[in-house]
Structure formats: structure tokens, C-alpha cells
N, C-alpha and C positions, 0 to 999 in steps of 0.2 A: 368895722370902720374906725376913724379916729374919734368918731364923737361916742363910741363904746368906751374904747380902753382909756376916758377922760374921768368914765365912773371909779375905773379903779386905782388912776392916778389920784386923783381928789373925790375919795369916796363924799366928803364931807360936805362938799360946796354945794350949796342949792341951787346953782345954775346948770352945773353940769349934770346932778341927778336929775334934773327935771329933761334935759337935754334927753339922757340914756334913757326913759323913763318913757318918752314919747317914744323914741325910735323902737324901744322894746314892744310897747302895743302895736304900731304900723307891724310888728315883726311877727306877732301874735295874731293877726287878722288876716294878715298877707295867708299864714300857715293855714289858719283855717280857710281863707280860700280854696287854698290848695288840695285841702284836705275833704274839704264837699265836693269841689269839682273828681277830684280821685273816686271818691263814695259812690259818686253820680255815674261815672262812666262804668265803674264793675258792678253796680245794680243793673245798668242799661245791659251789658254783658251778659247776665246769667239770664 
């Protein structure tokens, strides 16, 4: 998204790293969501 590539236009500015910084953990939790619900359904499998 745009409020990503703002990190690496203005690596520096405290606003925008705090901006990318949130979105990175929503992005990190979102994953592991995903990633237990996957776990969850091939344990239910075997």
C-alpha cells in the first residue's frame, strides 16, 4: 500500500515509521492468523 512505500521514501520521519510500523504488526498477526487456522485444519486432517 502507500502508507508502506512512505517508509522507504522518508525512511527518517517519525510519523511515517510509526504509520508502517503499525501496518507491519496488523500484517504480522493477520499472518499468524492464517497460519494457525492452516495448522488447525491439517492437524484436523491427519
Amino acid at each position: 500500500s502507500s502508507k508502506m512505500i512512505t517508509l522507504y521514501d522518508y525512511p527518517l520521519s517519525g510519523n511515517c515509521y510509526k504509520v508502517v510500523s503499525i501496518e507491519s504488526l496488523e500484517i504480522i498477526s493477520l499472518m499468524l492468523l492464517i497460519l494457525s487456522r492452516f495448522l488447525f485444519f491439517t492437524l484436523n486432517l491427519v
